[in-house]
Every structure is written in structure tokens, then in C-alpha cells.
Backbone bond lengths (Angstrom), bond angles and torsions (degrees), N, CA, C in turn:
res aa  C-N    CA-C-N  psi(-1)  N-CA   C-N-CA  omega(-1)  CA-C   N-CA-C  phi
1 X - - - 1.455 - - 1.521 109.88 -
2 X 1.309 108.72 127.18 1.543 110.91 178.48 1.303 98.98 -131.07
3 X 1.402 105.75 162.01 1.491 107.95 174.24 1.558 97.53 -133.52
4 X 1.627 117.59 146.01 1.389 93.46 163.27 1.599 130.19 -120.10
5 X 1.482 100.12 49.41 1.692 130.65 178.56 1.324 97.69 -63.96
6 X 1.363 128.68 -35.10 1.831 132.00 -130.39 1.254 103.99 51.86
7 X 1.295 130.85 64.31 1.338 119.59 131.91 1.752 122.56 -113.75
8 X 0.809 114.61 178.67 1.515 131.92 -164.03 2.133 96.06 -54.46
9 X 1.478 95.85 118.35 1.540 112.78 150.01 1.143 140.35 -142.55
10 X 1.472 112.27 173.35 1.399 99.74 -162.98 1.832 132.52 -66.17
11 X 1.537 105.45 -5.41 1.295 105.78 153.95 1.621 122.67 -90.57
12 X 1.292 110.41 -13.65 1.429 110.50 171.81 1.735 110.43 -68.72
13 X 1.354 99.86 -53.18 1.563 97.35 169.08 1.154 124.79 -46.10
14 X 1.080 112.55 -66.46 1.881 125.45 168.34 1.635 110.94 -29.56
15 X 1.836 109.16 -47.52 1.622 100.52 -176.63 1.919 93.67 -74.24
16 X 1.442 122.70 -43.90 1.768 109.41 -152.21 2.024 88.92 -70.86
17 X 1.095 138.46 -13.26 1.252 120.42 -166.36 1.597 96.54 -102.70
18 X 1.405 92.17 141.53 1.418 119.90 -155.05 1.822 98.20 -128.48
19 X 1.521 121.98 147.66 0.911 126.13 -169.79 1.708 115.12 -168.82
20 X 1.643 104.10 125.89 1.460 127.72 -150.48 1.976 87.28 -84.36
21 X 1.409 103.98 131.30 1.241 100.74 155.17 1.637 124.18 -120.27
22 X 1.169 120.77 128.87 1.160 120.61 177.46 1.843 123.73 -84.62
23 X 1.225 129.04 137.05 1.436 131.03 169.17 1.546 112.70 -121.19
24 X 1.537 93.74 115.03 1.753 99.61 176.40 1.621 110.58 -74.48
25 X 0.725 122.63 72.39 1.899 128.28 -166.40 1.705 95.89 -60.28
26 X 1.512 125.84 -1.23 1.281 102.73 -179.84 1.769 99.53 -98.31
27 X 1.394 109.09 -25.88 1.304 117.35 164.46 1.227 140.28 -75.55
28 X 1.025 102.07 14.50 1.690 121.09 -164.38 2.126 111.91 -104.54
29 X 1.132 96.25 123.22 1.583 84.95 -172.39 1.710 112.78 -104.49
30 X 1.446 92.20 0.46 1.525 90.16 157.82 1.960 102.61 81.36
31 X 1.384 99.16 41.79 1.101 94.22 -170.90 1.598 110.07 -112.08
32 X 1.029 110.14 18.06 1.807 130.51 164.92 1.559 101.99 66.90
33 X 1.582 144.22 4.50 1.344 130.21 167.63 1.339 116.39 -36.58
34 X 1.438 120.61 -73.43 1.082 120.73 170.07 1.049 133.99 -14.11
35 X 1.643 116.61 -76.64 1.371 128.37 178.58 1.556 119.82 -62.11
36 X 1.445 106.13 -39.63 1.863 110.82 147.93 1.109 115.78 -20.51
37 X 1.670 134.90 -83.92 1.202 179.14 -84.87 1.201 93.45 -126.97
38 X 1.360 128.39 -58.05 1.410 132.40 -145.70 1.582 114.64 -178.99
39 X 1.323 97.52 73.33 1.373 101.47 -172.76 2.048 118.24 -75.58
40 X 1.548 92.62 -22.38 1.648 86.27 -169.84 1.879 113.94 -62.48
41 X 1.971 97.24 -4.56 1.668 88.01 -177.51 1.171 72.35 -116.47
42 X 1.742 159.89 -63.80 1.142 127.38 -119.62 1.650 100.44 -126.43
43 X 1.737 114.45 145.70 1.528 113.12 161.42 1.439 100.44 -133.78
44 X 1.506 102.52 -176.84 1.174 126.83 -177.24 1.535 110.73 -96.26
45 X 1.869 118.61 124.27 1.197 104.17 -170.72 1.584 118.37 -73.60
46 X 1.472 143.13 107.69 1.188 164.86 -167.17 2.034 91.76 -38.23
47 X 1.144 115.86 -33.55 1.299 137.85 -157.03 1.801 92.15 -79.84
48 X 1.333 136.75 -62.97 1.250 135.99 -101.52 1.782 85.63 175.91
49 X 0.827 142.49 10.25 1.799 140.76 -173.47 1.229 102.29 38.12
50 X 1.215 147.72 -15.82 1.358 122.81 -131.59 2.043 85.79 -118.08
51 X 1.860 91.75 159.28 1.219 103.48 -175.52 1.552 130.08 -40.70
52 X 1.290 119.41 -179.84 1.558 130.68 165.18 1.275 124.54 147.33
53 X 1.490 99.89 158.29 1.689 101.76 -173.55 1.334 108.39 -51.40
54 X 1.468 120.10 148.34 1.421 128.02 -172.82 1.950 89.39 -76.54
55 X 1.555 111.22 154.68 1.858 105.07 179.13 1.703 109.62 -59.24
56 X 1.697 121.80 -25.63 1.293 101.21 -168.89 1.984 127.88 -55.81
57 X 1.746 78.28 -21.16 1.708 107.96 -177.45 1.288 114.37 -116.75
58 X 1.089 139.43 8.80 1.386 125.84 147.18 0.791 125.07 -78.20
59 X 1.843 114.74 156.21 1.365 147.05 177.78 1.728 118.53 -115.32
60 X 1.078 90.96 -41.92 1.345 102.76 -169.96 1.810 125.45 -121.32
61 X 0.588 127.91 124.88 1.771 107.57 178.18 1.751 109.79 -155.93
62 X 1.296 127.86 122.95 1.423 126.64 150.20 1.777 95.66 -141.14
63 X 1.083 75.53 -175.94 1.739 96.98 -163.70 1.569 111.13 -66.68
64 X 1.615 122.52 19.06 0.954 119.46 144.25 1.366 125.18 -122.30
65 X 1.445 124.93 1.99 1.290 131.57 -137.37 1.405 98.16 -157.27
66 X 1.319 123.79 117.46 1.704 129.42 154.17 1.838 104.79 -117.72
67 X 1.316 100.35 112.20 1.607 102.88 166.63 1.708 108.82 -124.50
68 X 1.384 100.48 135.78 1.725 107.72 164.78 1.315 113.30 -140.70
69 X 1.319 104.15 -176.06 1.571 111.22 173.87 1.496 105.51 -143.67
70 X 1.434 71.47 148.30 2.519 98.16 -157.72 1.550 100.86 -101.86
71 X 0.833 126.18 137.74 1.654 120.66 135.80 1.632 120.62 -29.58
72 X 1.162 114.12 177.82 1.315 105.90 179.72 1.617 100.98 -117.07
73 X 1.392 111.12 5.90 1.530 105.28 162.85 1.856 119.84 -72.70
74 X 1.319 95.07 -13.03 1.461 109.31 -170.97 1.590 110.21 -88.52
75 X 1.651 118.62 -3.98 1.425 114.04 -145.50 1.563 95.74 -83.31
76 X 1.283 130.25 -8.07 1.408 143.12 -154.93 1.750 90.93 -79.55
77 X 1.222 96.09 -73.47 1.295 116.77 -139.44 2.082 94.22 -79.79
78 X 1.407 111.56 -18.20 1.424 124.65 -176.17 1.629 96.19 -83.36
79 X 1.305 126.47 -46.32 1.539 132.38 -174.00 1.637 92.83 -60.60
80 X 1.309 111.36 -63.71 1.679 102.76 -174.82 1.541 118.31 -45.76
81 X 1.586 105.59 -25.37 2.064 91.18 178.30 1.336 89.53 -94.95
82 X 1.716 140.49 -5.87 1.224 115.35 177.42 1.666 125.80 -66.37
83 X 1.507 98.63 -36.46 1.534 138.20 176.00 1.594 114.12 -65.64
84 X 1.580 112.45 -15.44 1.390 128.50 -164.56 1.612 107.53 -92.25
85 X 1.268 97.59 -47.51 1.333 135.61 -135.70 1.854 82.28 -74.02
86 X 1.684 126.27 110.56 1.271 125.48 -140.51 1.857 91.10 -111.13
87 X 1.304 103.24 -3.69 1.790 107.35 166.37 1.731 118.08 -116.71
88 X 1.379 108.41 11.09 1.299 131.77 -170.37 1.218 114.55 28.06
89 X 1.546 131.08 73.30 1.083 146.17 -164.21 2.084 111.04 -116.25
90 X 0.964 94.82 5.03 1.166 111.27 159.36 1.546 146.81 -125.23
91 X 1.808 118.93 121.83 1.551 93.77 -168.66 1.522 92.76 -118.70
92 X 1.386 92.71 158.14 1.853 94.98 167.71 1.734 108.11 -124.81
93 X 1.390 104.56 140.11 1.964 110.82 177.50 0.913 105.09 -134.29
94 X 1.501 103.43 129.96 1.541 108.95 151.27 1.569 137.17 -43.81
95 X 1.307 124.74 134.24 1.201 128.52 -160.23 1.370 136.16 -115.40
96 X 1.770 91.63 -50.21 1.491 119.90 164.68 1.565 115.45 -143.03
């Protein structure tokens, strides 16, 4: 549904909502679903195998911890490696 008033739709929503993902990197066995799944937010650290926000979307990162924030065009395809993710080492929240 679009409108072309400029008021609020459902791809406009989708771009203003924004959403924090978290990576437990101590829980993580480095088994690449994620980044499979959904590589434009998540890779494998080249360093250490193990998961994390890809740099376009990170915020945060040490060697236990990858956090970023997505668009909400991304929330699809980020929920499926959250849902994947077979040691559940990943969370995603709403933000904005």
C-alpha cells in the first residue's frame, strides 16, 4: 500500500524502523548460518571464525560482543539467521 499524499506507508515504515542486533560471540560456534542466511548484516570474523555484525552495521564489537543497527528492510532476512542460529547466540530489538 502506497499512498502518494506523503503520508506514512508500509515501506516508509519498514525504511524509519530501525533494529539493534545483538551477537553473543562467546556463544557462537562459528558455524556460518547466519552469515549464509543473511550476509548483507552478518560475516564471519576472518580473525577468530566466529559471527558478527558485518562493519556497514556495526556499533559495537570485542571479542565477545557484535552489536549493530539495521534498517527495517533488513529485519526479514536478519530474523531468519536469528531463528537459525542452532546455539541462539543472537538477539534482535526493536529500536525505533
Amino acid at each position: 500500500m502506497y499512498q502518494e499524499n506523503g503520508r506514512a506507508t508500509a515501506r516508509r515504515h519498514a525504511t524509519m524502523t530501525q533494529y539493534r542486533v545483538i551477537v553473543d560471540r562467546d556463544a557462537c560456534i562459528g558455524c556460518g548460518v547466519a552469515a549464509e542466511l543473511c550476509n548483507e548484516v552478518f560475516m564471519l570474523n576472518p580473525g577468530d571464525g566466529k559471527n558478527q555484525v558485518a562493519p556497514k552495521y556495526e556499533v559495537e564489537h570485542s571479542d565477545s560482543i557484535s552489536v549493530g543497527i539495521i534498517p527495517g528492510e533488513l529485519y526479514e532476512c536478519t530474523l531468519s539467521a536469528v531463528q537459525s542460529c542452532p546455539v541462539e547466540a543472537i538477539r534482535l530489538e526493536k529500536i525505533a
